[in-house]
N, C-alpha and C positions, 0 to 999 in steps of 0.2 A: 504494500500500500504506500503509495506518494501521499506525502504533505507539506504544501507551501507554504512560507512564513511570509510572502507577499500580501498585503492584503488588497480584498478586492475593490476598484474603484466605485467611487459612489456613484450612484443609479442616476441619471440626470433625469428632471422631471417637468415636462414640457404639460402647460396650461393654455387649450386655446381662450381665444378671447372671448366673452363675455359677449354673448348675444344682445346683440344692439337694436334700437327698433329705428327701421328703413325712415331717412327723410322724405319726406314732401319734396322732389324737387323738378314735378311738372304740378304748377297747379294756375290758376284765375288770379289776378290782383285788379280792385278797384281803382287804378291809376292807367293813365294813357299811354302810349308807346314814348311821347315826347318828353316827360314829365320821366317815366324810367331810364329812358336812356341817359337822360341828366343824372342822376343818379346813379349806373354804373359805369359812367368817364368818371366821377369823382372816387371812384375806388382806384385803389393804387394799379397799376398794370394794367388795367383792363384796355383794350383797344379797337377800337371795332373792324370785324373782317368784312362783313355785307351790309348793304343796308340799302331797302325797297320798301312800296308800301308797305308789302305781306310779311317782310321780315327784317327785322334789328337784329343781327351775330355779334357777340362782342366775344373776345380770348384774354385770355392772360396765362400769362407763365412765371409760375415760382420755384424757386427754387429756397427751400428750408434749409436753415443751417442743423447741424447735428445737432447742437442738442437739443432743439426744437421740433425733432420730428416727431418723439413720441405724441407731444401733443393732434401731432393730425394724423396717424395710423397707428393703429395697434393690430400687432401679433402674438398677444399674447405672452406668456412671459416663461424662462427658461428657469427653474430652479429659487421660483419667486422673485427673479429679478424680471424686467420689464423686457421681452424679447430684442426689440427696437434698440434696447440701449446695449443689451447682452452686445448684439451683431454689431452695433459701433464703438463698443469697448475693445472687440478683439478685433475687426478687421475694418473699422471703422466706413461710413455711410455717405449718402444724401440720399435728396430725395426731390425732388420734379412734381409740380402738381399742374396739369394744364386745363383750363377752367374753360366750358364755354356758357352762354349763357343767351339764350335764343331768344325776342317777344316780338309775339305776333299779338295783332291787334283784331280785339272781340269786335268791340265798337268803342266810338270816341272815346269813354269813359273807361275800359278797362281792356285788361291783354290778357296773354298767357302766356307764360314763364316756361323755361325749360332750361334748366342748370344741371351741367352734369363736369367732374371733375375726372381727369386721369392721373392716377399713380404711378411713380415710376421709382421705383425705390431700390438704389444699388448698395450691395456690398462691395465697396471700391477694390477692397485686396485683392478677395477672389471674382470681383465680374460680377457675380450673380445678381441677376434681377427680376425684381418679384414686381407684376403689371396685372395693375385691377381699376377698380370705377366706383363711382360713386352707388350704394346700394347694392353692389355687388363683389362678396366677399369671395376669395380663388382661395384654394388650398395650391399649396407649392410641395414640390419632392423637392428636401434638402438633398445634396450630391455629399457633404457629408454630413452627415448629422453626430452629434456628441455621443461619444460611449453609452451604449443603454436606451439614450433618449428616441422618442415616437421621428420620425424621419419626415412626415408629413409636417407644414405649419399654414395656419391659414390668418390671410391678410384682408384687414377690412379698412375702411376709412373708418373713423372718428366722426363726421361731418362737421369738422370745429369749422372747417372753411365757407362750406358750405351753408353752415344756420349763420355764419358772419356776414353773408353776401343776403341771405334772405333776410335779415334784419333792416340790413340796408334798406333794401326796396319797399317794407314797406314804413319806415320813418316817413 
């Protein structure tokens, strides 16, 4: 009989995230197309890509610093630490959020909205990047995942951006 005096490493213990409930982010607002689009030029980035009667596209592109990102995605967390920061502690991140934000006009008095963000969230050392959307959370295969731990991880928005932008509009 063999016995090792090695002991064996600790189990790592991956929590996904905490079931969110879906933003609103096609809905009606009682304001006019002219009166909104005033409103999302005053937000920082935003810039618009079309504009017709039938339709207002505005975009923006951010880019979060580290250690800002947890606040607008979460993955969950690795060993009770906050996955996000785990993965920028050891192979450190960013993260890319491209925003668009559509209004099309009901009648004079009111439009409807369509806001939708993309993710884009790299692990600089190794490459890896995890690409998901507003409301729509992806499971990703870790290529390696820690000694022990579940190999899968799933990535959702926060919508911090997203309820920031819808506040906006209707102030």
């Amino acid at each position: 009989m063999l016995l090792s005096c090695q002991e064996q490493p600790d189990k790592n213990v991956y929590t996904p995230p905490l079931i969110q409930n879906s933003i609103e982010n096609d809905f009606n607002i009682n304001h006019a197309v002219n009166e909104l689009t005033k409103r999302i030029e005053n937000i920082e980035n935003f810039k618009i890509q079309e504009s017709s009667e039938s339709l207002v596209r505005f975009q923006a592109i951010n880019a979060v610093t580290s250690e800002k990102i947890s606040d607008y995605i979460d993955f969950g967390t690795m060993n009770n630490e906050v996955y996000v920061n785990y993965i920028n502690r050891i192979f450190d991140s960013s993260l890319k959020i491209k925003t668009i934000v559509e209004i099309q006009p009901i009648d004079i008095f009111s439009s409807k909205i369509s806001l939708i963000s993309s993710y884009v969230f790299t692990s600089i050392e190794t490459g890896t990047k995890w690409v998901f959307k507003t409301n729509e959370s992806k499971m990703i295969l870790v290529g390696t995942p820690a000694y022990g731990a579940e190999p899968y991880r799933e990535c959702t928005s926060r919508n911090f951006l997203e309820s920031q932008i819808i506040e906006k509009l209707y102030k």
